[in-house]
C-alpha positions in Angstrom: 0.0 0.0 0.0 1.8 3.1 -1.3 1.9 6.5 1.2 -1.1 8.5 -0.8 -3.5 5.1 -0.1 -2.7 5.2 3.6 -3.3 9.0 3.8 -6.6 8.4 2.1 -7.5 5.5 4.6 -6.6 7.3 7.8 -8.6 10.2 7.0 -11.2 7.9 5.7 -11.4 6.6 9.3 -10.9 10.2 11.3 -13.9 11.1 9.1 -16.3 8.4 10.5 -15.1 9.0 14.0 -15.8 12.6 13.6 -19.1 12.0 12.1 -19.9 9.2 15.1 -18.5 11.6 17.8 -21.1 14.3 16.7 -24.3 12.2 16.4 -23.7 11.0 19.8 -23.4 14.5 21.1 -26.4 15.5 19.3 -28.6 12.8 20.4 -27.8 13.7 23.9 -28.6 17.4 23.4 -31.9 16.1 22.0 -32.8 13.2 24.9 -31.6 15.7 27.7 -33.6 18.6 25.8 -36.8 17.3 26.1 -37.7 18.2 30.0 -37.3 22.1 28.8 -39.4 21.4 25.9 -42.2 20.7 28.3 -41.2 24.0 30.4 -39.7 26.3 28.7 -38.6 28.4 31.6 -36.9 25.7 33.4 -33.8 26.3 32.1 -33.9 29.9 33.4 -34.6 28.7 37.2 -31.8 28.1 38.8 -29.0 31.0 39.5 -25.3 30.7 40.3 -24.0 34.1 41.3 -26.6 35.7 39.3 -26.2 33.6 36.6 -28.4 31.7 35.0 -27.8 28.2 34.2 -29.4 26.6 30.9 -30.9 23.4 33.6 -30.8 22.9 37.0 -27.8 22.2 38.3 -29.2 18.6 40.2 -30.6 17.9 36.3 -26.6 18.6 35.2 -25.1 15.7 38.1 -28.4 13.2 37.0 -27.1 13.7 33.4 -23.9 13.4 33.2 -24.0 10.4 35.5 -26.3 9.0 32.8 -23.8 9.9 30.0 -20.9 8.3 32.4 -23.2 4.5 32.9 -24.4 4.6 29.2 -20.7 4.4 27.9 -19.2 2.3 31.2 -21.5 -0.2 30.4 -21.0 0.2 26.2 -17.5 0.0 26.3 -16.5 -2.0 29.4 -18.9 -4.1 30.5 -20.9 -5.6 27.7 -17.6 -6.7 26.0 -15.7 -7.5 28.7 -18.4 -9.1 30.6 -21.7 -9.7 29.0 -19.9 -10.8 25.9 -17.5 -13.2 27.6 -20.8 -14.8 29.2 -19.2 -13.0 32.4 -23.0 -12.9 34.0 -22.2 -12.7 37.6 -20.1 -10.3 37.4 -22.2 -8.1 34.8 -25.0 -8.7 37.3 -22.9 -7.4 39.9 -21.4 -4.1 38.3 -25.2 -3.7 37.0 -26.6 -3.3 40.5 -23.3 -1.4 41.6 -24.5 0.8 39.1 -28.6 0.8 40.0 -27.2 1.6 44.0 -25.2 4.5 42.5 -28.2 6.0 40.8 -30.1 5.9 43.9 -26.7 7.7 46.0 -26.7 10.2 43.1 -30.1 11.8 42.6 -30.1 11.7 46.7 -27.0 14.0 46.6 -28.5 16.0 43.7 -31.5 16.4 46.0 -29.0 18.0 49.0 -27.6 20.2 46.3 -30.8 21.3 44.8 -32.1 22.2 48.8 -29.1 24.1 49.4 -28.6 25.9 46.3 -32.6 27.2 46.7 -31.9 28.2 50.1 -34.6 29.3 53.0 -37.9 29.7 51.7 -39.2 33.2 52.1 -41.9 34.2 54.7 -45.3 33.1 53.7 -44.7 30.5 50.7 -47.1 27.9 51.0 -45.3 24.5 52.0 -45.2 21.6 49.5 -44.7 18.0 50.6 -40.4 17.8 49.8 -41.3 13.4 50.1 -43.3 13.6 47.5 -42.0 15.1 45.4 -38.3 13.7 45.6 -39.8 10.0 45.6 -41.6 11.7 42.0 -38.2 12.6 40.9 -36.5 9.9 42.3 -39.0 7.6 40.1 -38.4 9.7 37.1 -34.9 9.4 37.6 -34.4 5.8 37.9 -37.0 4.8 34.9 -34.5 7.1 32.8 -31.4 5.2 33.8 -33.3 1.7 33.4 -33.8 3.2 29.7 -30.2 4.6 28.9 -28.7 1.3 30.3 -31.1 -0.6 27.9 -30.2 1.6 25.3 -26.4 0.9 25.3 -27.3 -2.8 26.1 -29.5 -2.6 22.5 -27.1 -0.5 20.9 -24.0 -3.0 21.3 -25.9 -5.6 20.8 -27.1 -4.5 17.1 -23.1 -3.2 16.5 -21.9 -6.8 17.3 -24.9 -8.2 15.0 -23.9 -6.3 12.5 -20.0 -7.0 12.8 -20.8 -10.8 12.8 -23.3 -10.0 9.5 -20.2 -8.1 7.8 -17.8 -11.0 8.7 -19.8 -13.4 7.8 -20.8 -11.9 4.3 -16.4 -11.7 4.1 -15.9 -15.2 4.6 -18.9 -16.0 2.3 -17.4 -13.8 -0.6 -13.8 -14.7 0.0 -15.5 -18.6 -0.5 -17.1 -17.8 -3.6 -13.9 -15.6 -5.1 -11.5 -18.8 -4.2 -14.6 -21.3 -5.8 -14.5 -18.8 -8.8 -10.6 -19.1 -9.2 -10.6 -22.7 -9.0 -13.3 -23.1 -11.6 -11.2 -20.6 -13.5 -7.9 -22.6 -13.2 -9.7 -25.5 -14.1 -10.3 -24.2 -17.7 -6.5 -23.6 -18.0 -5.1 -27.3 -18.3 -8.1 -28.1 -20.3 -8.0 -25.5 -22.4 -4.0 -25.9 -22.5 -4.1 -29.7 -22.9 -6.3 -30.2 -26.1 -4.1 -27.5 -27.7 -0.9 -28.9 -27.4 -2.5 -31.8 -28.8 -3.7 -30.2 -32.0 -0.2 -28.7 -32.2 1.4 -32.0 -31.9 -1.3 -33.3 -34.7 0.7 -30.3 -36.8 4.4 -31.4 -36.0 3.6 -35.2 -36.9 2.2 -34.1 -40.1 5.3 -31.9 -40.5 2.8 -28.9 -41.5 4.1 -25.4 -42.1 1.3 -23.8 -39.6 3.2 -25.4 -36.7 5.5 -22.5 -35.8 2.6 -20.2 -36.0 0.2 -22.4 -33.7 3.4 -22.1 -31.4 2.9 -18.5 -31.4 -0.7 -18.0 -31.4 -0.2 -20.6 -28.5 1.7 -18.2 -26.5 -0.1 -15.4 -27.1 -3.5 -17.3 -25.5 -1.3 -18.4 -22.8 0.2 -14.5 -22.3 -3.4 -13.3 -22.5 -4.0 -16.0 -19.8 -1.6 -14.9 -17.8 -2.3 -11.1 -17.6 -6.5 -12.1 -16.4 -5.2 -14.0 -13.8 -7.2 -12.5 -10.9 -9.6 -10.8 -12.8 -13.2 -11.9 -13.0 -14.4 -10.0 -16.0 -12.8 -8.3 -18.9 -13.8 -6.4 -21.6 -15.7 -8.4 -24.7 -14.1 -6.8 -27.5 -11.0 -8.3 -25.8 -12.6 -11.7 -24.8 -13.8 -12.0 -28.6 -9.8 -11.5 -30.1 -9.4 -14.7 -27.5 -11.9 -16.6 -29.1 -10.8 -15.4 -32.8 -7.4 -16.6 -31.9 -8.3 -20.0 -30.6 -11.0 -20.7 -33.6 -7.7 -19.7 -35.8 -5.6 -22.3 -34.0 -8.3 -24.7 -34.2 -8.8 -24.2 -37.6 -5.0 -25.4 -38.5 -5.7 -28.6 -38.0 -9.4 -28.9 -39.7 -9.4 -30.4 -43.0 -11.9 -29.4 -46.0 -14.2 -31.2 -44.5 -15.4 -29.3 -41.5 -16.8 -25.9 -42.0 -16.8 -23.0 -39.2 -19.1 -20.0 -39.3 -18.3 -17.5 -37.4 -20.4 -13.6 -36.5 -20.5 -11.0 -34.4 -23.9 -9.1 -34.4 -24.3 -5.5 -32.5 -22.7 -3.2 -30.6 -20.4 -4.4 -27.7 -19.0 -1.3 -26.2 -18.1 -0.9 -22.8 -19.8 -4.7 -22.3 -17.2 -6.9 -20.1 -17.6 -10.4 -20.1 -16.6 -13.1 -17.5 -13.2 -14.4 -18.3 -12.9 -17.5 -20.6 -16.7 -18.3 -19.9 -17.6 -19.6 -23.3 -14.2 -21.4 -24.1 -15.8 -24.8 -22.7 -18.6 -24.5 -25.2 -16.4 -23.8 -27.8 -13.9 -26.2 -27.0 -16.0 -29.4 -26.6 -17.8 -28.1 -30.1 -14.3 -28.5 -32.0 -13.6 -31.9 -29.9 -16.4 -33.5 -30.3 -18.4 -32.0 -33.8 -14.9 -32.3 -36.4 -14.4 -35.9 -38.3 -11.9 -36.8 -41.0 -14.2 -39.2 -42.7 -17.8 -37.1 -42.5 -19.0 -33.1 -43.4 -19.2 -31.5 -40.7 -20.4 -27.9 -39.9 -19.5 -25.4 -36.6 -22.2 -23.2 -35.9 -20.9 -19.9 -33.8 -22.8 -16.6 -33.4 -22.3 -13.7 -31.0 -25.9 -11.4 -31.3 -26.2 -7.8 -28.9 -29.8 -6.4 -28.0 -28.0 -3.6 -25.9 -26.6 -5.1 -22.8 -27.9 -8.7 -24.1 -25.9 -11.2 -25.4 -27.4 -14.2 -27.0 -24.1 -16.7 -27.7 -25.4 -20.0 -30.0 -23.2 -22.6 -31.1 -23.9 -25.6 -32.9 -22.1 -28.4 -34.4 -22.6 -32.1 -35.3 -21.9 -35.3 -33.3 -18.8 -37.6 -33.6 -18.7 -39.4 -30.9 -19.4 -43.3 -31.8 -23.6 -42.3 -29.6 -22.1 -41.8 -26.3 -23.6 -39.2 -24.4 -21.9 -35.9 -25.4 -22.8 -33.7 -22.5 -22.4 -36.3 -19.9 -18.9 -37.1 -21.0 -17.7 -33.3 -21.3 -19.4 -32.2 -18.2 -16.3 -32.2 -15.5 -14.7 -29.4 -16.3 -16.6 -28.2 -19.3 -20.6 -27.7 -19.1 -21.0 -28.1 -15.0 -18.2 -25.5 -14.9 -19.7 -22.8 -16.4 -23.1 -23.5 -15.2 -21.5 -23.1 -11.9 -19.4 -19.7 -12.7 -22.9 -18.3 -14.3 -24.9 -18.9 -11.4 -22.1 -17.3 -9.3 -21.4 -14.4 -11.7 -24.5 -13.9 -13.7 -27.5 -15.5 -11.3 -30.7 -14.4 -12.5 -29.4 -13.0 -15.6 -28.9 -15.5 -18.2 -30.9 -18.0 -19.7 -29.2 -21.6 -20.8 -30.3 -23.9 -23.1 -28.3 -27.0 -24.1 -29.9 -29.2 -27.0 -28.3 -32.5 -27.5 -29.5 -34.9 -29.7 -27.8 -38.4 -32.0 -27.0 -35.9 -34.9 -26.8 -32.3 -33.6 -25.5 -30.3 -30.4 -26.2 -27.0 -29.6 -26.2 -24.3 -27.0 -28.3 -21.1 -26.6 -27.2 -18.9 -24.2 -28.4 -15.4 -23.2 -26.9 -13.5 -20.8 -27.1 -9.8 -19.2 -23.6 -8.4 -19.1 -24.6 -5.1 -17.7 
């Protein structure tokens, strides 16, 4: 990772903390501003010096001790405790805390008593009981609430963290079952070539050297989409011209390939090697020395539609062509469809004593 990338990821994260730092503080403003809301000039009460404070100054200790549980019990003991399955002791800080809550509105009700000082001559008296036990009541129903809260809240982080793991490993599954399906094409693909090539050199024909060398260009081309799931069709398509031309060396006048392109494929990318299988088995299993044969291939665009058909006759003695080509051919790219393109193709395989043929149509957008 080069010194710009870190730069970008470490202000990435200082970004979210920022942002995370300041919805916290404004929730807060907004849970602890809704007393005032309900009167207005409670906030303009109590005096220090002269001074007024924007909320009583018990209201300030009750809050901030709410503020000081909420994040106690966030960041200490749900994950050191409650997460660990630590229950006695989470039980135990829990009621540490509940006691605490009791201790603290009691000393907030000292503090409000002194700070309001003697009542003056001839105020009616109110019942002082009754009205701390109300306040006392109201105070511990909110801390009940904020200790939920943070209880809730880590619990639907840590769901969420488990979610995001688990959707890693599932991905990181799929990308290692797509490369192996990839590399599987590879020896295939690689094997049957070297054996038309060999077909050349025994015949001592002139094309050899240059079935060498559009040999090694497939294998470069290979080589440089190692890694990379899709690639551009116009680029894809060369691949497939050059392997139809190094098929062709070996084809006598017999067997006859047709090959189009129909439509506009700009800016389409294709799945790497995806159609080589079908293309491969039509060459090993439709081409015979002693028979005509024909090679249907046709690449049609409807926009970001791509209907691939490919046809070709039977050679092979009545054995069942698609069960015999299946292993790393036909179940392979099935399998890489339904990871890459699920719900967006459509595949038909025809397979008959005289003809095979695929129709494929798939949505490369």
């Amino acid at each position: 990772m080069n010194q710009s990338k870190v730069i970008h990821s470490v202000n990435g994260n200082t970004g979210k903390l920022l942002l995370k730092v300041f919805l916290h503080l404004f929730l807060w403003m907004v849970f602890f501003s809704l007393p005032m809301l309900f009167r207005p000039k409670m906030g303009m009460e109590p005096e220090i010096g002269g001074v007024p404070l924007l909320m009583p100054l018990p209201m300030l200790i009750n809050n901030i001790f709410l503020i000081i549980a909420f994040y106690v019990n966030l960041w200490i003991l749900m994950p050191v405790l409650f997460n660990k399955k630590k229950w006695g002791l989470y039980i135990f800080f829990t009621c540490l805390f509940v006691i605490g809550s009791f201790l603290i509105h009691y000393l907030a009700k000292e503090i409000d008593m002194i700070s309001r000082g003697p009542m003056p001559f001839g105020t009616p008296p109110e019942n002082p009981d009754r009205a701390f036990e109300f306040r006392q009541f109201s105070f511990i129903y909110t801390f009940v609430m904020i200790w939920s809260i943070s209880m809730v809240y880590f619990l639907i982080v840590q769901l969420q963290e488990s979610k995001q793991h688990a959707e890693r490993v599932h991905a990181s599954a799929l990308q290692s079952e797509l490369s192996f399906l990839k590399a599987q094409i590879n020896p295939h693909f690689l094997f049957n070539t070297l054996n038309n090539i060999y077909a050349l050199t025994l015949k001592k024909s002139n094309d050899a050297p240059l079935a060498v060398m559009k040999l090694s260009n497939l294998m470069r081309q290979i080589t440089d989409d190692t890694g990379v799931d899709y690639v551009p069709f116009e680029q894809e398509e060369k691949f497939i011209r050059d392997y139809i031309e190094l098929q062709r060396m070996r084809l006598t006048d017999k067997t006859t390939v047709n090959y189009e392109v129909k439509g506009s494929f700009e800016r389409l990318r294709i799945a790497a090697r995806l159609l080589i299988p079908f293309i491969d088995n039509a060459f090993k299993y439709g081409v015979s020395n002693r028979a005509t044969s024909e090679i249907n291939i046709s690449f049609r665009f409807d926009k970001s539609w791509l209907t691939f058909t490919i046809e070709n006759a039977v050679h092979t003695g009545g054995f069942d062509h698609e069960e015999e080509s299946s292993g790393v051919g036909i179940e392979n790219v099935r399998r890489r469809l339904d990871l890459l393109y699920g719900g967006k193709y459509l595949l038909k395989i025809t397979n008959t004593e005289e003809k095979y043929s695929i129709h494929l149509e798939i949505n490369l957008s």
